[in-house]
N, C-alpha and C positions, 0 to 999 in steps of 0.2 A: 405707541407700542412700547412694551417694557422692553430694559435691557434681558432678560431670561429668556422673552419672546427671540433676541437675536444673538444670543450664547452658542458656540457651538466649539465642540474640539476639533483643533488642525489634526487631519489623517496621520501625519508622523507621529504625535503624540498615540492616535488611539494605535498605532502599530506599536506602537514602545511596550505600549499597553499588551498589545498581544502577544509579543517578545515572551513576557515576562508572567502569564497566565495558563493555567493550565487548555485541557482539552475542552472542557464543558464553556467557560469564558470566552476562549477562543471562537467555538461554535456560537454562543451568541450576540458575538461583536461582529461576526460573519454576516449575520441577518439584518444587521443596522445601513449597511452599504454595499454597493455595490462593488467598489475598489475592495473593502475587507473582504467578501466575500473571495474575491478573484488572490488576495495575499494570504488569506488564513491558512489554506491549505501545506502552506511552508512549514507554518508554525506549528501544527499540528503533526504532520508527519517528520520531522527533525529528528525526534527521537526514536522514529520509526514504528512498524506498525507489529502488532501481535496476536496473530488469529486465535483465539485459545479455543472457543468454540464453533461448533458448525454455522449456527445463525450468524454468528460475525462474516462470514464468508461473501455473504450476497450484498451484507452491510456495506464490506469494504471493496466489492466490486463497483456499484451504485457510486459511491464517492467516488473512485477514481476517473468514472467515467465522465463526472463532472467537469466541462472547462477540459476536455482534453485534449493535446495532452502536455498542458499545462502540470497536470497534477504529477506525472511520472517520476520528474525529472527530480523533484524532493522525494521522493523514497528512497532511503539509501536502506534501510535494512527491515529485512522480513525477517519473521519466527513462526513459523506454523505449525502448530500443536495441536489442529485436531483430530487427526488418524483422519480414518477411512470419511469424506465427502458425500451425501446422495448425490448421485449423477445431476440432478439439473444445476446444484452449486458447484461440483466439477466441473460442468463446461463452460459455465460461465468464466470461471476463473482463466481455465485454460483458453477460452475466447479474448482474454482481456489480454494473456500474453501473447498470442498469436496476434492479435490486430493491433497491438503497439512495441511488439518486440525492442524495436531501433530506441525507445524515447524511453526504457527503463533504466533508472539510473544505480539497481539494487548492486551494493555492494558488500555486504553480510546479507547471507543468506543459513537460514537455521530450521532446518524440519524435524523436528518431532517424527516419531512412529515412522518412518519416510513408506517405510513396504505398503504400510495401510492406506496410507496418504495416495500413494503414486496408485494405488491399485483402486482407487476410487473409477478412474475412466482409463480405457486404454492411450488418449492422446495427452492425457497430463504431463509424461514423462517429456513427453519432446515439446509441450510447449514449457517448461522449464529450461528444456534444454537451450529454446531459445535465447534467454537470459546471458548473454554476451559481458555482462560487467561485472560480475561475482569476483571477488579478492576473496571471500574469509566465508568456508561454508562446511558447515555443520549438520553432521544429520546422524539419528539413532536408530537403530533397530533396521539398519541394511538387507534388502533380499536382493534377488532375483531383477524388480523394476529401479530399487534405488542404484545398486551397480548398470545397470542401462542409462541411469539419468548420466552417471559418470562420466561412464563412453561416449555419451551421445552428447554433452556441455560444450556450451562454445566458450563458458568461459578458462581463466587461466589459473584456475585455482593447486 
C-alpha cells in the first residue's frame, strides 16, 4: 500500500480549516464526514443568517431542521428582508418557530418591510413572538401586525 493510500487529515485540523473558510468550503468539507457534517453548521451560521429572497426561506428552513436542534442554538442573528411570504413558506417558517421555540438562541433580530413580512400568515406574528432571547431588534416599515409582534414578544428588548 502506498503512503497517499494511508494520508489522511486529523478532524481538528480539517475544523481549523473550516474556522477559517467561507460558506460554499464549509458545505463541502461538510459532505467529506460525518463529524463535519454534524460541526459545520457552527461555522456557517456564526455570522448569521440573511433571508433576502423568498426562495431562501424553505432553503433555510430545510437546514435548520437538520440535526435538530443542534442547529438552533448557533444562530444568534436574523435579517429578513423579504416582505410579504407565500403562505406555504410562511408556515413553514412559523412551524419551525413554534416547534423549537425554547432551543432558539437569536439574539439580533432585523426585519425588513416587517407590515408585509408579519402579514404574510396570520400566525407569524406570535410565532416570532415566541422568540424569548432577542437583545437588539430592528425592524422597518411598522403597521398594525408589527406593533402586535411588540406587544405580543417575550423577549426583553
Amino acid at each position: 500500500m502506498s503512503e497517499a493510500a494511508d494520508a489522511y487529515l486529523n478532524v481538528d485540523v480539517l475544523l481549523n480549516i473550516m474556522a477559517m473558510s467561507d460558506n460554499t468550503t464549509i458545505c463541502r468539507l461538510m459532505r467529506s464526514s460525518r463529524e463535519l457534517y454534524h460541526e459545520g453548521p457552527k461555522y456557517i451560521l456564526r455570522r448569521g443568517v440573511r433571508l433576502k429572497k423568498v426562495s431562501s426561506v424553505s432553503s433555510f428552513v430545510m437546514f435548520m431542521k437538520a440535526e435538530q436542534p443542534h442547529r438552533f442554538q448557533s444562530l444568534r442573528r436574523l435579517h429578513i428582508s423579504t416582505g410579504c411570504l407565500p403562505p406555504s413558506d410562511a408556515r413553514a417558517l412559523e412551524q419551525l418557530l413554534i416547534d423549537n421555540e425554547s432551543h432558539f438562541e437569536i439574539r439580533r433580530l432585523t426585519i425588513d418591510h416587517a407590515e408585509e413580512f408579519f402579514d404574510s400568515t396570520p400566525g407569524l406574528v406570535g410565532a416570532f413572538a415566541l422568540v424569548h432571547t432577542v437583545t437588539d431588534l430592528t425592524m422597518s416599515e411598522i403597521g398594525r401586525r408589527a406593533s402586535l409582534f411588540l406587544e405580543r414578544s417575550r423577549s426583553k428588548v
